[in-house]
Each structure stands twice: as C-alpha cells, then as structure tokens.
C-alpha positions, 0 to 999 in steps of 0.5 A: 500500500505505501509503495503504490501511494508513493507511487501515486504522489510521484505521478501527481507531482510529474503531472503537475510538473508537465502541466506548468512546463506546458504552461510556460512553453504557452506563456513563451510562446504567445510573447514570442508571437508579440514580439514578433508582431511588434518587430514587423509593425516597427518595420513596416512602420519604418518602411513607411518613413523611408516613403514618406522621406523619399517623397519630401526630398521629390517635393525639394526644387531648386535651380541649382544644378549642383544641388538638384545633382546632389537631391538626385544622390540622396533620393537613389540612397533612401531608395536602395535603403528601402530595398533592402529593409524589404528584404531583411527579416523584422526579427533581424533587430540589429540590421532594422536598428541599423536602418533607424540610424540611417533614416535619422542620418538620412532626415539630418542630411534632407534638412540641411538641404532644405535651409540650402534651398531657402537660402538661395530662394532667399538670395535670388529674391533678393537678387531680382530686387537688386536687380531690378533696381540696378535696371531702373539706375541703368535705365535712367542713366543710358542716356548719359552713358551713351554720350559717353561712349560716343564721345570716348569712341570719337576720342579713341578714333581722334587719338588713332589717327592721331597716332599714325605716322605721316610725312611731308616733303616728298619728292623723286629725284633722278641722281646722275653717276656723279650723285648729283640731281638731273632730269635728263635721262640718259644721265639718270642712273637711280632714283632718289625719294626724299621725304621727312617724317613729322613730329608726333608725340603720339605715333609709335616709336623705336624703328619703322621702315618706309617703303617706296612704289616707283612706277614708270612712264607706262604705269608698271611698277619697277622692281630691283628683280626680286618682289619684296613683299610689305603690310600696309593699313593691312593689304599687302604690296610689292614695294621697289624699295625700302629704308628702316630709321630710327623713330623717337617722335621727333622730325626725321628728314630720310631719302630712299634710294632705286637703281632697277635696271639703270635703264630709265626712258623719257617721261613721268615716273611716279612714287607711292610711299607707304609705312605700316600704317598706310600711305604717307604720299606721293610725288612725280619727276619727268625726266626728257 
C-alpha cells in the first residue's frame, strides 16, 4: 500500500510538473508571437518613413544644378535603403536598428538641404530686387552713358589717327653717276625719294621702315628683280624699295634710294610711299 501511494504522489507531482512546463512553453510562446508582431509593425512602420522621406526630398526644387545633382544622390540612397529593409527579416533587430540610424542620418542630411534651398530662394529674391533696381539706375542713366561712349569712341578714333605716322616733303629725284640731281635721262642712273617724317608725340616709336612704289612712264611698277613683299593699313604690296630709321617722335628728314635696271626712258615716273600704317604720299619727276 505505501509503495503504490508513493507511487501515486510521484505521478501527481510529474503531472503537475508537465502541466506548468506546458504552461510556460504557452506563456513563451504567445510573447514570442508579440514580439514578433511588434518587430514587423516597427518595420513596416519604418518602411513607411523611408516613403514618406523619399517623397519630401521629390517635393525639394531648386535651380541649382549642383544641388538638384546632389537631391538626385540622396533620393537613389533612401531608395536602395528601402530595398533592402524589404528584404531583411523584422526579427533581424540589429540590421532594422541599423536602418533607424540611417533614416535619422538620412532626415539630418534632407534638412540641411532644405535651409540650402531657402537660402538661395532667399538670395535670388533678393537678387531680382537688386536687380531690378540696378535696371531702373541703368535705365535712367543710358542716356548719359551713351554720350559717353560716343564721345570716348570719337576720342579713341581722334587719338588713332592721331597716332599714325605721316610725312611731308616728298619728292623723286633722278641722281646722275656723279650723285648729283638731273632730269635728263640718259644721265639718270637711280632714283632718289626724299621725304621727312613729322613730329608726333603720339605715333609709335623705336624703328619703322618706309617703303617706296616707283612706277614708270607706262604705269608698271619697277622692281630691283626680286618682289619684296610689305603690310600696309593691312593689304599687302610689292614695294621697289625700302629704308628702316630710327623713330623717337621727333622730325626725321630720310631719302630712299632705286637703281632697277639703270635703264630709265623719257617721261613721268611716279612714287607711292607707304609705312605700316598706310600711305604717307606721293610725288612725280619727268625726266626728257
């Protein structure tokens, strides 16, 4: 009889046993399923904010292309973040607390770019303010400014033909073997072109050359055999002969001198003298 009552405790106790582990593993079973209940709405809940962020920073404008390139950086980062809080599972609570962080840094940054935004709204208000101010000033003063210019335009044209080199005192004269002048031909053996250059304080300085075009009794022009070419007020010519002096502004007296061939006819010859800045006259000998 006591074993089978010892017995019988036993079985009551283990049953007891079984019924409170059965009753713990019910216990821990419906708080699993909470917690894994309340770790997908923190998920989706989560998910939501990364839409609802992605869509502020939709709704973020600006002419900006350096900004508008960075927006567009932004919103591709919040979209691979959604893609992949999709694919994590909600109990993986490392990873959705890491994604937290991420959203937070993420709404930092969204932040920072809308007090960008405002500022430069801000400085482009201001901006068409002044700028509209500024056309008014100039609108009013466009006249005056006009007369300025035509008038500095006149005084850059004055001092531009101003400054052009000029001579006077041309003439062409035929020199003799003994380097005396003669009009006759037979004894002309070259042509001497004199002229002198005047003062101009405003022409350009240091060593200029001038060039000379003879031209014979038939209008041809005369060359010593090789073609020199030279630049005139920007065309280009053949000159028969030229001569480089040292210019300094002041009065400079020159002869420029031709042979050709030695063989000069009767008739009228003609002479063109030119320096880079065009041509400063011209002059005729007749030789019998």
């Amino acid at each position: 009889m006591e074993t089978a009552e010892k017995l019988r405790k036993i079985i009551i106790a283990l049953g007891m046993v079984a019924a409170m582990l059965l009753i713990a593993l019910v216990i821990i079973w419906i708080n699993n399923n909470k917690i894994v209940t309340q770790l997908k709405v923190e998920k989706a809940d989560l998910t939501e904010q990364m839409i609802a962020l992605r869509s502020d920073y939709d709704s973020l404008q600006t002419n900006s292309t350096m900004l508008s390139d960075s927006l567009a950086v932004e919103r591709e980062k919040v979209d691979q973040m959604i893609e992949r809080l999709k694919k994590t599972e909600a109990t993986n609570r490392a990873q959705i607390k890491k994604y937290e962080n991420e959203l937070g840094t993420m709404r930092s940054i969204m932040k920072h770019y809308i007090v960008q935004i405002d500022s430069l709204n801000n400085l482009n208000s201001t901006l068409r303010e002044e700028a509209t101010n500024a056309k008014k000033e100039a609108d009013a003063s466009r006249k005056k400014y006009d007369e300025l210019r035509n008038t500095t335009d006149n005084l850059e044209k004055q001092v531009s033909k101003g400054s052009v080199l000029k001579a006077r005192g041309i003439a062409l004269v035929g020199i003799n073997g003994s380097g005396s002048a003669t009009d006759r031909s037979s004894r002309v053996v070259k042509l001497r072109t004199d002229l002198c250059l005047i003062e101009n304080a405003l022409a350009k300085t240091g060593y200029r050359r001038v060039y000379i075009r003879v031209k014979g009794p038939d209008g041809i022009l005369m060359t010593s055999g090789d073609q020199k070419m030279f630049t005139a007020g920007g065309e280009q010519m053949v000159c028969s002969a030229s001569r480089e002096v040292d210019y300094q502004g002041s009065e400079v007296e020159m002869s420029i001198y031709f042979s050709g061939d030695g063989n000069f006819t009767k008739g009228t010859y003609s002479v063109d003298v030119y320096s880079a800045d065009g041509k400063l006259g011209s002059a005729d000998l007749i030789l019998r």
